[in-house]
KOLTI-131600 format. One record per residue (C-alpha): y, z, x; residue in three letters. Coordinates in steps of 0.5 Angstrom, whole numbers, plus 2048, in hexadecimal, padded with zeros to 3 digits. Example, Ala and Ser with C-alpha at 12.3 -4.5 7.8 and 13.67 -1.06 7.14 Angstrom:
BEGIN
7F7810819ALA;7FE80E81BSER;
end
This chain:
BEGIN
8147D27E3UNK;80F7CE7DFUNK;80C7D27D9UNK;8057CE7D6UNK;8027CF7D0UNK;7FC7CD7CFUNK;7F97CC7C8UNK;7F37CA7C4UNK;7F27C77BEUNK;7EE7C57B9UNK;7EF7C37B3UNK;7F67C77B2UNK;7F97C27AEUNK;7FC7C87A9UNK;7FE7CD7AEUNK;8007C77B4UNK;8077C67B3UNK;80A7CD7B2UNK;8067CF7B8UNK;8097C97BCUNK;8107CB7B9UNK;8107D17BBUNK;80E7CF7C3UNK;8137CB7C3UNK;8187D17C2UNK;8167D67C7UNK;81D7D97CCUNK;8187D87D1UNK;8177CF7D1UNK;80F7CE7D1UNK;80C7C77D3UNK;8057C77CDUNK;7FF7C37CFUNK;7FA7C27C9UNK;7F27C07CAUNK;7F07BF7C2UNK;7E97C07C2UNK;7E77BB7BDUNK;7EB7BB7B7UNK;7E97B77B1UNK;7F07B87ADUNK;7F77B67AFUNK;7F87BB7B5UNK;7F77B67B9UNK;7FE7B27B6UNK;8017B87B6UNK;8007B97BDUNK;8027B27BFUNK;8097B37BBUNK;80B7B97BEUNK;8087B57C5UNK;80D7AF7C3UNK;8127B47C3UNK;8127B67CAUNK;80F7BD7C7UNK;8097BE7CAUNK;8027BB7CEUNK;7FC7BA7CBUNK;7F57B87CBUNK;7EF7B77C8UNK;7E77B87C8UNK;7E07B97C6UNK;7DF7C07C2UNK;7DF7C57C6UNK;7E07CC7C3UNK;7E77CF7C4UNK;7E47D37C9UNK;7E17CD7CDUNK;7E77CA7CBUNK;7EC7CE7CEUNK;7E97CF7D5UNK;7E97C77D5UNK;7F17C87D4UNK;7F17CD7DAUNK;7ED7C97DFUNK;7F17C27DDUNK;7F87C57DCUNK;7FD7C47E1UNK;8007C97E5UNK;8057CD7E3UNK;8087D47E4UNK;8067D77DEUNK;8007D67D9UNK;7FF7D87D1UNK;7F97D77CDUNK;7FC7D57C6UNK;7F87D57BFUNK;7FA7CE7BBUNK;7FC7D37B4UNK;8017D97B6UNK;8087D87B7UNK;80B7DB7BDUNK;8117DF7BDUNK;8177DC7C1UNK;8167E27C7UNK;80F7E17C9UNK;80E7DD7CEUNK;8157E17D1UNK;8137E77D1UNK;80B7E67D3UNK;80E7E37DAUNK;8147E87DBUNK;80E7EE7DAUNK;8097E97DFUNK;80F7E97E4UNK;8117EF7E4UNK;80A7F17E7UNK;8097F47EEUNK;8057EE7F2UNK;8077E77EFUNK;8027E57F3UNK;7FC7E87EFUNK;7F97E57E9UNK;7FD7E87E4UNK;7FB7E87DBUNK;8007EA7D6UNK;7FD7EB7CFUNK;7FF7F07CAUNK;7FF7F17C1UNK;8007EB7BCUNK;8047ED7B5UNK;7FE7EB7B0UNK;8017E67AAUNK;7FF7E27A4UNK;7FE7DB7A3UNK;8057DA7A1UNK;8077DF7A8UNK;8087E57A3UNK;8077EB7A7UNK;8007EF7A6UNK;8007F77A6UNK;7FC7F87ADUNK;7FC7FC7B2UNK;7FB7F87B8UNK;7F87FB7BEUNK;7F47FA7C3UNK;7EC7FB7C4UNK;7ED8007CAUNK;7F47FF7CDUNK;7F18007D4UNK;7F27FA7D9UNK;7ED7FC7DEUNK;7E87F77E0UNK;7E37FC7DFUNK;7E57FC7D7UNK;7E77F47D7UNK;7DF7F37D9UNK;7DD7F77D3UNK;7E37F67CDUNK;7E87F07CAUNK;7EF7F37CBUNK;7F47EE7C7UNK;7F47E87C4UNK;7F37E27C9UNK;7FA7DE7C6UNK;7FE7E47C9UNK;7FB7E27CFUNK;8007E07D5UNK;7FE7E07DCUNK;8017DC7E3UNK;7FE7D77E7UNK;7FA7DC7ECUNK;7F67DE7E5UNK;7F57D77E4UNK;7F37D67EAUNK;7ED7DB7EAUNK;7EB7D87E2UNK;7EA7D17E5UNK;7E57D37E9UNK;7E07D67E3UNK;7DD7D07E0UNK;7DA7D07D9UNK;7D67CA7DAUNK;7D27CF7DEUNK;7D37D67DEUNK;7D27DA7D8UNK;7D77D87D1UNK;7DB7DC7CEUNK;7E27DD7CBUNK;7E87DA7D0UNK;7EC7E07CEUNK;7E77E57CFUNK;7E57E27D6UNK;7EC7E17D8UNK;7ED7E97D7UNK;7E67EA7DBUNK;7E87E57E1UNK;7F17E87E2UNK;7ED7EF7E2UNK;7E97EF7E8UNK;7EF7ED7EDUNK;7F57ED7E9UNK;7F97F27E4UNK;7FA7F27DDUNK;8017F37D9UNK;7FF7F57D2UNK;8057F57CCUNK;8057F97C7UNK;80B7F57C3UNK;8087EF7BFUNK;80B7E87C0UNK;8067E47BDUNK;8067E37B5UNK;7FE7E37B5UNK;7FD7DE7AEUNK;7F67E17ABUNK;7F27DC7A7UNK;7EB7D97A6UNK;7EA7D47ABUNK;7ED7D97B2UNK;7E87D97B7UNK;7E87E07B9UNK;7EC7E57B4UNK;7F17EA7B5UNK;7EB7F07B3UNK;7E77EC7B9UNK;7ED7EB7BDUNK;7F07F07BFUNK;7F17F57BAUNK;7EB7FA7B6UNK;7E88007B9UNK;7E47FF7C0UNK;7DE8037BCUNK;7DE7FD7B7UNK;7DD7F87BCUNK;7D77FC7C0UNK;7D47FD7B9UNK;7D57F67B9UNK;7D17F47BEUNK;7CC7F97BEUNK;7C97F57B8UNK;7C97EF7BDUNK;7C47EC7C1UNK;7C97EA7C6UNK;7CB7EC7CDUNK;7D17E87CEUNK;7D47EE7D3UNK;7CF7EE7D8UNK;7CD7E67D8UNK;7D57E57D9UNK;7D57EB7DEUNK;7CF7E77E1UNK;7D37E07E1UNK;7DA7E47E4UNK;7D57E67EAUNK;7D27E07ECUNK;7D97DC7ECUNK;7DE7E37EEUNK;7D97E97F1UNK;7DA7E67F8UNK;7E27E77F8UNK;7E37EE7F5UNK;7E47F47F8UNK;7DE7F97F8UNK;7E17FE7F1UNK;7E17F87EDUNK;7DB7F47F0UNK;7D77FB7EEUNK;7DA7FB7E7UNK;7D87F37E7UNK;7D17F57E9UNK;7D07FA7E4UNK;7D17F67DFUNK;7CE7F07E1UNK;7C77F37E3UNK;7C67FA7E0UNK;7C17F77DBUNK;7BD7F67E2UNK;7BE7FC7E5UNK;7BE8037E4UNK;7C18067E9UNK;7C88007E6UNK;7C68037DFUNK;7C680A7E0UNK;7CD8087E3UNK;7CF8057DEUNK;7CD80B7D9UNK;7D280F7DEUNK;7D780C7E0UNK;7DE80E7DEUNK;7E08087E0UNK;7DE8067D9UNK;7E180B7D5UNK;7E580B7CEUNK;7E38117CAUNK;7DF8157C7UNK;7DD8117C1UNK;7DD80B7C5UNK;7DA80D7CCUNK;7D480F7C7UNK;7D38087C4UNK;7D58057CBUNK;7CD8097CEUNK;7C98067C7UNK;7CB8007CAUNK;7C98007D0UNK;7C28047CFUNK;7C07FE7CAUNK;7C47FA7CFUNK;7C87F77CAUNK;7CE7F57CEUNK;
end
C-alpha cells in the first residue's frame, strides 16, 4: 500500500524541517513529493538534503499560489493508493496518516472517491498548544452543504486514488480558481463519502505567514464567515458551482445534478433562486438559514 503526500512549499525554511521530521515518523510509511513554489531562501537546500537522504521527491517551478500549486501536485504525482495535502509549517502527529487510511478503509464501497479530513489542535510558534476550540463551520458532509461551506482544514485532508482520479479532471488553468481543499471537498462529495474526525492529530502551528488561518480554516462561527462574505463583491460559491458543472454535471445522479444546478445558476433563474431560498437541502440553523436567504437575495453566494 502506497500512501503519497503530497506538499507545497514556499519559502518554508523556519518551519520546514520539523514538518519533514514529523512525516518521517508516521506508523503509517509515507512517500512525499514536494513541488516549491518559488522559494528565494534556503527551502530548496533543504529540500534537496533530505532528497539526498532518500526521504523524499520534489520539484520545482514558477509562483503559482499555494492553491494552484497543489493542484499541480495532484495533476503530476504518481499514482498511489492514498493522498494527503501537507502544509509545509505543522508537525504531524506519528498516528495521522494511520488513522485516516484505516477510517478510508473501513468504508462501504472502496470503489467510490472516498475523503477523510477532521480538526487540528491550534499551537504557538514554538508548538505550545493554544485555548481553541476547534470545530467544524457545519458538520454535515452532504453535497449540498460542501457547495456552500468549508468543513475543515485542507492538511487533514486524505483521500484514495478514485477521488484523485475525479480531481485530475478540473482544470484550474481553465475552470474557475479557488483553494485546493475547498475544491477537493466539493469534487469527492458529489460522488463519493465524506469520513469526518472529530480527533485532532495535527499541531496546527499559527504564525504570520499561514496562508489560510485557523480562524478561516476550519474552526470559528459559521454566521461569521456569512458575515464575511456578505461584505464582499464576490461570488466564489456559484462561479466554482458553474466550473463543477461544465466539467462534473453530465455524470451526476439527478439529486446532486439539481443541487449543482441551483447553485451554479439561480442568479439567472427564478425559479433556481426561489428553490435555493426554500430548500432543506441547504439548511443549518436558524440563525444561519437567515443569513444564508440574505445571501442569496443579494446574490452574494
Amino acid at each position: 500500500m502506497k500512501v503519497l503526500v503530497l506538499m507545497s512549499t514556499y519559502n518554508g525554511e523556519k518551519f520546514l524541517r520539523a514538518q519533514l521530521d514529523s512525516l518521517c515518523a508516521q506508523t503509517q510509511p509515507v512517500d512525499i513529493l514536494v513541488r516549491d513554489d518559488g522559494s528565494s531562501d534556503s527551502t530548496r537546500e533543504i529540500l534537496e538534503e533530505y532528497k539526498a537522504q532518500g526521504k523524499l521527491d520534489w520539484y520545482g517551478g514558477e509562483n503559482l499560489n499555494s492553491s494552484r500549486s497543489f493542484w499541480n501536485l495532484v495533476r503530476n504525482a504518481p499514482k498511489a493508493d492514498y493522498y494527503a495535502f501537507c502544509d509545509q509549517d505543522d508537525v504531524w502527529l506519528e498516528d495521522k496518516v494511520e488513522v485516516a487510511v484505516r477510517a478510508l478503509r473501513e468504508a462501504e464501497d472502496l470503489s467510490r472517491p472516498l475523503l477523510y479530513c477532521g480538526t487540528v489542535s491550534p499551537v504557538t510558534v514554538d508548538l505550545e498548544p493554544i485555548a481553541y476550540k476547534t470545530l467544524s463551520s457545519v458538520g454535515k458532509t452532504d453535497f449540498a452543504h460542501a457547495l456552500l461551506f468549508s468543513l475543515s482544514a485542507g492538511c487533514t485532508f486524505v483521500y484514495n486514488a478514485a477521488a484523485r482520479e475525479r480531481m485530475e479532471q478540473y482544470d484550474m488553468e481553465k475552470q474557475c480558481v479557488t483553494y485546493h481543499d475547498w475544491l477537493t471537498h466539493k469534487i469527492v462529495a458529489m460522488t463519493g463519502e465524506i469520513i469526518y474526525d472529530r480527533d485532532p492529530h495535527i499541531l496546527y502551528r499559527q504564525h504570520g505567514n499561514n496562508v489560510v488561518g485557523a480562524g478561516r480554516k476550519s474552526i470559528g462561527g459559521f454566521f461569521r464567515r456569512l458575515k464575511n462574505l456578505f461584505f464582499t463583491s464576490a461570488s466564489v460559491r456559484s462561479d466554482v458551482a458553474k466550473s463543477l458543472y461544465e466539467v462534473y454535471g453530465d455524470g451526476l445522479d439527478e439529486k446532486n445534478k439539481e443541487i449543482l444546478r441551483t447553485v451554479a445558476f439561480y442568479k439567472e433563474d427564478k425559479k433556481l433562486k426561489k428553490r435555493f431560498l426554500h430548500s432543506e437541502d441547504f439548511r443549518v440553523d436558524g440563525k444561519s438559514d437567515f443569513a444564508l436567504r440574505t445571501l442569496i437575495r443579494f446574490n452574494k453566494i
